[in-house]
C-alpha positions, 0 to 999 in steps of 0.5 A: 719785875715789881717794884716790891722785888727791886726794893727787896734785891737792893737790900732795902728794909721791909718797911721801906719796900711796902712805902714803895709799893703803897707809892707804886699803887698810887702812880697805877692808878688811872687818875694819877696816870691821866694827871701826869699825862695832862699836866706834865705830857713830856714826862714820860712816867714809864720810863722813869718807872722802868729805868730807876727799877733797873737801878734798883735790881741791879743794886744801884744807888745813886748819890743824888746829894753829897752831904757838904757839911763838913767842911774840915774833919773838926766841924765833922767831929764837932757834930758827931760830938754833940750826937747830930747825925748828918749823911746821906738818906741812902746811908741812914736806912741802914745806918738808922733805921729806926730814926728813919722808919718812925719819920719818912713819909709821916709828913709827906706820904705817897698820897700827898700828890702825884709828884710825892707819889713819884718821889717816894716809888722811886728815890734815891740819894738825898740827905738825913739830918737827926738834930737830938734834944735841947742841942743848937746846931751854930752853922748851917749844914750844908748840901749840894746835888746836881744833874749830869749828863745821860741822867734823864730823872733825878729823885732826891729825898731829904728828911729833917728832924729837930728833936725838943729844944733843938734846932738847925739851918740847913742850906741846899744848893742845886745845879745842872750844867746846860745839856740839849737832853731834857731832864726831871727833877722831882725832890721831896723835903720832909721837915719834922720840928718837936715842941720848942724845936726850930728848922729853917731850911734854905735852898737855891735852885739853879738848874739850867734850861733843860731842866723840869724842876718839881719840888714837895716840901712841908713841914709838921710843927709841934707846940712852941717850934718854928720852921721856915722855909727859904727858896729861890727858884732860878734857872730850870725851863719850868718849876712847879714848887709846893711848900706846905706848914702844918702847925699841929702845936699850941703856939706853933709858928712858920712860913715860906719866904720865896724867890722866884726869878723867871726869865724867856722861855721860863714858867714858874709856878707856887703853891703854898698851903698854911694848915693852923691844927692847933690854937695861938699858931702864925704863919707868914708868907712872903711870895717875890717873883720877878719877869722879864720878857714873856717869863710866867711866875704864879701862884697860890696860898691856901690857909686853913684853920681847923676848929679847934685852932683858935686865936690865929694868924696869918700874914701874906705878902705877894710882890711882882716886878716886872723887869723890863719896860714892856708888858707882855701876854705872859707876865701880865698873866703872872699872879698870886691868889689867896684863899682861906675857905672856911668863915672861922679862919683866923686873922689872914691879912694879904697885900698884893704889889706889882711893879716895873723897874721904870726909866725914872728908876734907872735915870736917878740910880746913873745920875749917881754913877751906876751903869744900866746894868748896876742900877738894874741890880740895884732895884732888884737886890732892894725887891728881894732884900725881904727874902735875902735878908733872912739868909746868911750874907754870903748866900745873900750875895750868890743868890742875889747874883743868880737872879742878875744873871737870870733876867740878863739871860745868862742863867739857864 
């Protein structure tokens, strides 16, 4: 069956079914194919393929995310008041559909890459959020998403709007619970922002060991809005994240600030892409990993600035700790690159810095009464504090937590 006549059984609108099958074209062809199979060799991409068809011929659905927004019943009414729609992405194609049509995919399309090609043939599940003109959403809507049992791929899709003058945080934590099954998660997150519109999007991954974790998320940023991106990677055997600003408006601004904990066993891997379309645009990146044992986290920044976008900037700061006394192979690897290709890119200034926690460090922080442990915590909370800084303190505290937990191996 095609994927053209599951979208259609599934009750899915036309426009939404041609995605699928412009996505399904891209994952044909067979440079896509050899890519799959070269970068990701355990992922079995037909199988995938043929079960989430299944899913959809049978007029399955399944509900990757749960909107947690609301809390109680008042903060629910409190958004429907102020004209925020807040649901599941299942929900909005239907419940939405012109909101929905004129934004997915205009920001991540299937030909972004092959794991958004992925995404965009097969999802289903994920959250909505249509923030209208001049409204300032208080508290940050919340999601939450996790992996069970017998699940082998998960496909979850989140689009963001901020109209004029509007803005929202939102916060998505994920999670899976140990299971000996190895499984794929492949998320796409789409962020638009109107001039003078702001979104920040956080999110917490704390998948377990069995887990293959993919994200693609970017962000499309008129004149005078902002979006920011927050991330900690922690948990999943491996992680590849690709985060993306495109500042298309006069004065627009963004960036990604990041952590990425990688404990035995444990790859982590980034790219950020900077595009400044627009003049008087800035963007920053601020890239935090952590090692222990033989933990791998690398990277890359790209930054562009086309032609016409005068008078910009660009700030990148990359820092490494390595936590633990010994060096190995694989952490001594771990690295961030950054390249701005062409001659007229703007104003880039990079710092790099890598560091150990150090028995000096630890002799100072238990002379004053702190166990190894609590002093371990103590100079890993001060290595993320740019990044944790920028959540609200209770995700600040669970964030800082997991990462604790990670490096003592107790995570994942």
């Amino acid at each position: 069956m095609s994927g053209s006549d599951a979208a259609r059984r599934a009750d899915e609108p036309g426009w939404l079914t041609e995605l699928r099958r412009r996505a399904l074209e891209v994952l044909a062809e067979p440079s896509t194919v050899a890519w799959f199979a070269d970068a990701v060799p355990d992922l079995d991409l037909r199988g995938e393929l043929d079960r989430h068809l299944a899913l959809a011929r049978g007029g399955a659905r399944v509900r990757a995310t749960e909107v947690a927004h609301a809390e109680s019943s008042e903060r629910s009414r409190s958004l429907a008041d102020l004209g925020v729609v807040c649901c599941s992405l299942d929900d909005a194609v239907h419940e939405h559909p012109d909101l929905v049509e004129e934004h997915l995919g205009s920001v991540v399309g299937p030909d972004a890459d092959p794991f958004a090609a992925l995404n965009t043939a097969l999802w289903t599940g994920g959250t909505f959020v249509h923030v209208p003109p001049g409204v300032e959403v208080d508290l940050p809507v919340q999601t939450a998403s996790s992996l069970g049992p017998g699940q082998p791929g998960r496909f979850e899709r989140t689009l963001v709007v901020a109209e004029v003058g509007a803005s929202v945080t939102c916060v998505a934590g994920c999670s899976a619970p140990i299971y000996t099954d190895r499984s794929t998660q492949s998320a796409v997150t789409e962020v638009v922002v109107r001039p003078r519109g702001r979104v920040v999007h956080a999110t917490v991954q704390n998948w377990s060991a069995h887990v293959d974790q993919f994200a693609t998320k970017r962000a499309r940023v008129e004149a005078g809005g902002s979006a920011e991106w927050i991330d900690g990677n922690i948990g999943a055997r491996r992680t590849v994240d690709r985060t993306g600003v495109e500042l298309v408006g006069d004065g627009a601004s963004g960036g990604a600030w990041s952590v990425a904990a990688a404990g035995s066993g444990q790859q982590r891997r980034a790219h950020v892409d900077v595009v400044h379309a627009a003049p008087n645009t800035t963007a920053t990146v601020v890239a935090t990993s952590i090692t222990v044992d033989d933990g791998r986290s690398t990277g890359d920044v790209h930054v562009i600035a086309e032609p016409t976008a005068a008078a910009t900037r660009t700030d990148v700061t990359t820092d490494r700790l390595h936590a633990d006394d010994v060096t190995t192979a694989a952490n001594a690897a771990s690295a961030w690159a950054v390249s701005a290709p062409h001659a007229d890119v703007g104003d880039v200034r990079v710092s790099h810095h890598t560091g150990h926690i150090t028995g000096s460090q630890r002799f100072y922080l238990m002379s004053r009464g702190l166990s190894v442990d609590e002093a371990d915590a103590t100079i890993v909370d001060g290595f993320i504090e740019p990044v944790t800084s920028r959540l609200a303190m209770e995700y600040a505290v669970e964030w800082s937590r997991l990462v604790e937990l990670t490096l003592r191996g107790s995570v994942g």
